[in-house]
C-alpha positions as CSV (number, residue, x, y, z in Angstrom):
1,X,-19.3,-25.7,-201.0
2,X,-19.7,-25.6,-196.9
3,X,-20.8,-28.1,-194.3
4,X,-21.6,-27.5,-191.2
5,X,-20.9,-30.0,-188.1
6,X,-19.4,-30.6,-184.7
7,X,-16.8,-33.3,-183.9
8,X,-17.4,-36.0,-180.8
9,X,-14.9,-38.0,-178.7
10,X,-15.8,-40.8,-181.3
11,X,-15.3,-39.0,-184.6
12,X,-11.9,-38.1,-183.4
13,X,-11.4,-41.1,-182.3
14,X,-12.2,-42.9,-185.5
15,X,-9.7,-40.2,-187.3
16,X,-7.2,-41.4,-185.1
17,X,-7.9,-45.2,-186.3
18,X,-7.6,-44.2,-189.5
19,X,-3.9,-42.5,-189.3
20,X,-3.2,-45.6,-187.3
21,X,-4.4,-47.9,-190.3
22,X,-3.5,-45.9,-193.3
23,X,-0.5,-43.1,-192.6
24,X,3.3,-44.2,-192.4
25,X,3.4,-42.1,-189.0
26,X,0.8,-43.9,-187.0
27,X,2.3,-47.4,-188.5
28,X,5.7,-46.4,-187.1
29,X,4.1,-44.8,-183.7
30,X,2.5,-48.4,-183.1
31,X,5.8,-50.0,-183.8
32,X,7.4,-47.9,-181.6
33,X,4.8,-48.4,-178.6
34,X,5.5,-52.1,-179.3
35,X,9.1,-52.4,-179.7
36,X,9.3,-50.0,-176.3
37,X,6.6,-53.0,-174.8
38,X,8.7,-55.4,-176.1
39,X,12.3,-54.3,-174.1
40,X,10.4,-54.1,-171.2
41,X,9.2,-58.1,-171.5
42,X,12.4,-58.7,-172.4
43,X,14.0,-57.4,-169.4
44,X,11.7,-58.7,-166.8
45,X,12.3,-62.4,-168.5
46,X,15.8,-62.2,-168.3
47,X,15.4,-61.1,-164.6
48,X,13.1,-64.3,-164.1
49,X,15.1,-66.5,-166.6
50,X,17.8,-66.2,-163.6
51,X,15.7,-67.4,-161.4
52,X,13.3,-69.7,-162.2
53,X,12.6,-72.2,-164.6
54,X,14.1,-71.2,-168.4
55,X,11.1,-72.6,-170.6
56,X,8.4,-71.4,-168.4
57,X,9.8,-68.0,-168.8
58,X,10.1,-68.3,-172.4
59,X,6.4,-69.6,-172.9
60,X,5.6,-66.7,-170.4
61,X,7.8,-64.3,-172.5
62,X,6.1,-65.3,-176.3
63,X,2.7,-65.1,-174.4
64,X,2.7,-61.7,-172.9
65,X,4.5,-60.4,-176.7
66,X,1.2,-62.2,-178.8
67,X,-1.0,-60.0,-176.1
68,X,1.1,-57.1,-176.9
69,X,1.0,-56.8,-180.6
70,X,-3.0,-58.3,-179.9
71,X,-3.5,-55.1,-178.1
72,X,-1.1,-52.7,-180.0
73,X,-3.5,-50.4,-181.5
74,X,-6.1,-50.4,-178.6
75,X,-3.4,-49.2,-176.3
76,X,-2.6,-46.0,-178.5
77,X,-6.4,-45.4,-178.5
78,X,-7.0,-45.7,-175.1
79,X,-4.0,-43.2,-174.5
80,X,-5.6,-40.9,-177.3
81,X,-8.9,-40.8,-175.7
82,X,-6.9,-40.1,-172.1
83,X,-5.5,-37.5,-173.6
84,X,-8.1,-35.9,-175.5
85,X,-10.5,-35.8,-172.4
86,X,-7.8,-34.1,-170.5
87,X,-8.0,-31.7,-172.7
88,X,-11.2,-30.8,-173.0
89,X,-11.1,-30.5,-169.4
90,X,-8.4,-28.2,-169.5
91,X,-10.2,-26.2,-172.1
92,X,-11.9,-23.0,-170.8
93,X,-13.3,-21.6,-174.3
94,X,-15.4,-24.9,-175.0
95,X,-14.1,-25.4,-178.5
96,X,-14.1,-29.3,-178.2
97,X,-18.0,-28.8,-179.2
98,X,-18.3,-25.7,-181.0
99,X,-19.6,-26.1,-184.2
100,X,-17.4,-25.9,-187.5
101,X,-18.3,-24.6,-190.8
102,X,-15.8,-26.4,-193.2
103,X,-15.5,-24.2,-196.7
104,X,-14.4,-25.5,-199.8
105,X,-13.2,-23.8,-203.0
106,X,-10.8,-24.8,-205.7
107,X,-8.4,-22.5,-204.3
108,X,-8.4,-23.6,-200.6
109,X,-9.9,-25.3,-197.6
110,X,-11.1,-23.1,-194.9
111,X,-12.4,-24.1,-191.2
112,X,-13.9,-21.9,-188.6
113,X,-14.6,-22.3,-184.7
114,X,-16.4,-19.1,-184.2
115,X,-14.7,-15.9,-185.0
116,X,-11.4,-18.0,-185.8
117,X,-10.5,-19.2,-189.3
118,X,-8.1,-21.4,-190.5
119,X,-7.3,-21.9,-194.2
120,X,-5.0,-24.4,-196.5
121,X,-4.3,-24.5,-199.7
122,X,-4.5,-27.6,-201.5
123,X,-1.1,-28.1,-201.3
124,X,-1.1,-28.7,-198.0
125,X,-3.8,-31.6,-198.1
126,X,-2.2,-34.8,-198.6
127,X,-4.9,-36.7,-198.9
128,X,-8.4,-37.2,-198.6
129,X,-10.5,-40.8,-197.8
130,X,-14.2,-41.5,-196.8
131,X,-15.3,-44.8,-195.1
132,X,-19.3,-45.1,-194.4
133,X,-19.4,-42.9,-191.5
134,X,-16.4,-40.2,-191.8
135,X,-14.7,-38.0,-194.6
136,X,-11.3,-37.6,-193.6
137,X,-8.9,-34.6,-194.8
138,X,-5.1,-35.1,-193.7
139,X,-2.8,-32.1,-193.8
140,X,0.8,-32.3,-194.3
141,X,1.6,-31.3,-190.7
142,X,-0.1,-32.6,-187.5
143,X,-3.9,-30.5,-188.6
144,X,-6.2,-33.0,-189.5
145,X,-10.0,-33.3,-190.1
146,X,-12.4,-35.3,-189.7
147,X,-16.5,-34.7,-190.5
148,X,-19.7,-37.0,-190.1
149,X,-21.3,-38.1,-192.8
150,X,-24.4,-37.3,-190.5
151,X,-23.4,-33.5,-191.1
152,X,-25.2,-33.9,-194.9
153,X,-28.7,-34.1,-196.1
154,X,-28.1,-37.0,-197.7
155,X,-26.0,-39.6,-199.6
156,X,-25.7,-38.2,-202.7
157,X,-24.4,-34.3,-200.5
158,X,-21.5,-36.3,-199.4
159,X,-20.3,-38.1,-202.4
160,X,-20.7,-34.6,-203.6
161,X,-18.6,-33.4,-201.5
162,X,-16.0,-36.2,-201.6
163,X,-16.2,-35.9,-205.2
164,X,-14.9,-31.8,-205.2
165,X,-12.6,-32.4,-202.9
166,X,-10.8,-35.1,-204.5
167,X,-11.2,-32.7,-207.6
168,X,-9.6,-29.7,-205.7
169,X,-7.0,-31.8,-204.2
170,X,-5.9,-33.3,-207.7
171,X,-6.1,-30.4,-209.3
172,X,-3.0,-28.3,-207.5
C-alpha cells in the first residue's frame, strides 16, 4: 500500500501536539519547561519578597505560576514552530515541501523524499494513532510521521490504511 503527500508547518505542528498529549517524552519535556519556569518565579519573588510587601508577592507569585502551567504547552509550540521555520530557512535542498511517497508492506515501512529512502521495520514503530485530520506513525527514536488525511481519496482509503498498519504493527 502507498500514499502519496507533502507535510505543512501545520501537520507537523499537529504531530508535535500529539507527542506532547500522548508520549511520556513530551509529558516530561513540558514538565521540565515548567519546573525550569517555575525556579525562575521563584527566584525573582524571593528577590521582591525582600523588598516589598510579603503577600503581594505571593498573590503575584501563584498568579504568574497558574499563567505558566495555562500556557505550558503553547510555549513549546511556539518554540517548535521557531525552530522549524529556521530550518527550513536554512535548508538549501527544499525538502521541507518535497513530496513523500510513504510505502507499506507487512515487512516494513518505507519513506522517500526524492532519490532518498528510508525504511523501518515494524519493530521499530511504537505505535500508530489517527485523529480526524492526521495518521500518526511514532518510531522508537526521534523519526516520526505524520500524513493528512487529505492525502487519500476518501474515507474508507484511510481507515484502510489505518487498518494495515495497525495489522503490520501488531503483527511483529
Amino acid at each position: 500500500m502507498q500514499i502519496r503527500y507533502c507535510n505543512t508547518l501545520n501537520h507537523l505542528v499537529a504531530l508535535q501536539k500529539y507527542l506532547l498529549r500522548n508520549t511520556s517524552f513530551g509529558r516530561k519535556m513540558m514538565l521540565h519547561r515548567f519546573i525550569a519556569v517555575e525556579a525562575v518565579i521563584v527566584f525573582i519573588s524571593i528577590f521582591f519578597a525582600i523588598n516589598h510587601n510579603r503577600i503581594n508577592v505571593l498573590i503575584g507569585f501563584a498568579t504568574v505560576s497558574g499563567l505558566a502551567w495555562l500556557f505550558r504547552r503553547r510555549s513549546v509550540l511556539l518554540q517548535f514552530k521557531k525552530d522549524f521555520k529556521r530550518e527550513r530557512r536554512k535548508d538549501k535542498s527544499g525538502s521541507f515541501e518535497k513530496e513523500r511517497v510513504l510505502s507499506i508492506t507487512p515487512d516494513e515501512l518505507c519513506i522517500s523524499v526524492d532519490a532518498n529512502q528510508t525504511c523501518h521495520t515494524w519493530d521499530e514503530v511504537e505505535t500508530t494513532d489517527r485523529d480526524r485530520e492526521h495518521i500518526y506513525i511514532i518510531l522508537k527514536g526521534v523519526l516520526h510521521y505524520v500524513i493528512p488525511v487529505t492525502a487519500f481519496a476518501d474515507d474508507q482509503e484511510v481507515d484502510e490504511f489505518a487498518t494495515a498498519l495497525d495489522t503490520y504493527r501488531s503483527a511483529t
